[in-house]
C-alpha positions in Angstrom: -14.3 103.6 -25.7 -17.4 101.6 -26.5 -15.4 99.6 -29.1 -12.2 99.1 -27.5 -14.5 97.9 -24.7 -16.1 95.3 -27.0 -13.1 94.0 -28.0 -11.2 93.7 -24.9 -14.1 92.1 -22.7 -14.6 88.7 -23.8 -10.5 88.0 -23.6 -10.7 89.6 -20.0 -13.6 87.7 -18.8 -12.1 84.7 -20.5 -8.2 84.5 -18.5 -10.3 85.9 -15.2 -12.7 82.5 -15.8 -10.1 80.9 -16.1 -7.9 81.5 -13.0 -11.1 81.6 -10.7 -11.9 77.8 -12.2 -8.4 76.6 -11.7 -8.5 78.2 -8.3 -11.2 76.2 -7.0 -10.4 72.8 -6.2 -7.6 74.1 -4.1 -10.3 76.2 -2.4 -12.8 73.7 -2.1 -10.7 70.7 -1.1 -8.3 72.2 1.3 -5.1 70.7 0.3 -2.1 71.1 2.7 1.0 71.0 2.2 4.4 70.8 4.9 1.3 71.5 7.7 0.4 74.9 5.7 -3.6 75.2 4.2 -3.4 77.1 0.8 -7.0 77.3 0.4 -7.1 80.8 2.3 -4.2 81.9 -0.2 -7.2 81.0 -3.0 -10.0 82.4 -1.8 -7.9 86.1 -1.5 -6.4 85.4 -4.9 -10.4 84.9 -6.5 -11.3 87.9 -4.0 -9.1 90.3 -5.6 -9.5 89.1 -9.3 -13.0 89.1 -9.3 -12.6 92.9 -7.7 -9.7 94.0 -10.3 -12.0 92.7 -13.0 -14.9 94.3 -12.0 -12.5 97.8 -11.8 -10.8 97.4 -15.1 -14.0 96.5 -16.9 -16.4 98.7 -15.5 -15.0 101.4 -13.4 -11.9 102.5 -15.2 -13.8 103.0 -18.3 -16.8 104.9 -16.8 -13.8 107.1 -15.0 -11.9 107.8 -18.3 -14.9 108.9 -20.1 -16.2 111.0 -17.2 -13.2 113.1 -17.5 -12.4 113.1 -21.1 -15.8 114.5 -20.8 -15.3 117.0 -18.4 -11.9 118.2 -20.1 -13.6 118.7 -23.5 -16.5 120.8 -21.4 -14.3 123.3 -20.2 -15.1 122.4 -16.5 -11.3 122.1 -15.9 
């Protein structure tokens, strides 16, 4: 887990970087287009990659181990 976790985190933290950094002059300048304001559509697209980036590095990992660890206990 440790290992497959240090191989896998820089090219995570990399592509979400990326997208967040792309995403922001849209959300900072405001742009519209036909009448319609995409910056709200960029702010919940940074909201939930920052979230799902945070889950899949952090959480799903500390979840898988907690039960692989349980299993090989016995305490299921």
């Amino acid at each position: 887990m440790l290992r497959g976790g240090r191989e896998r985190l820089r090219p995570i933290l990399m592509t979400a970087i990326t997208i967040l950094v792309g995403l922001v002059p849209i959300a900072v300048q405001r742009p519209a287009l036909a009448g319609m304001y995409y910056y709200s559509m960029a702010l919940v697209i940074m909201g939930g990659l920052v979230v799902s980036t945070f889950l899949t590095t952090l959480l799903l990992p500390t979840a898988a181990t907690l039960a692989e660890d349980s299993f090989a206990a016995g305490g299921w």
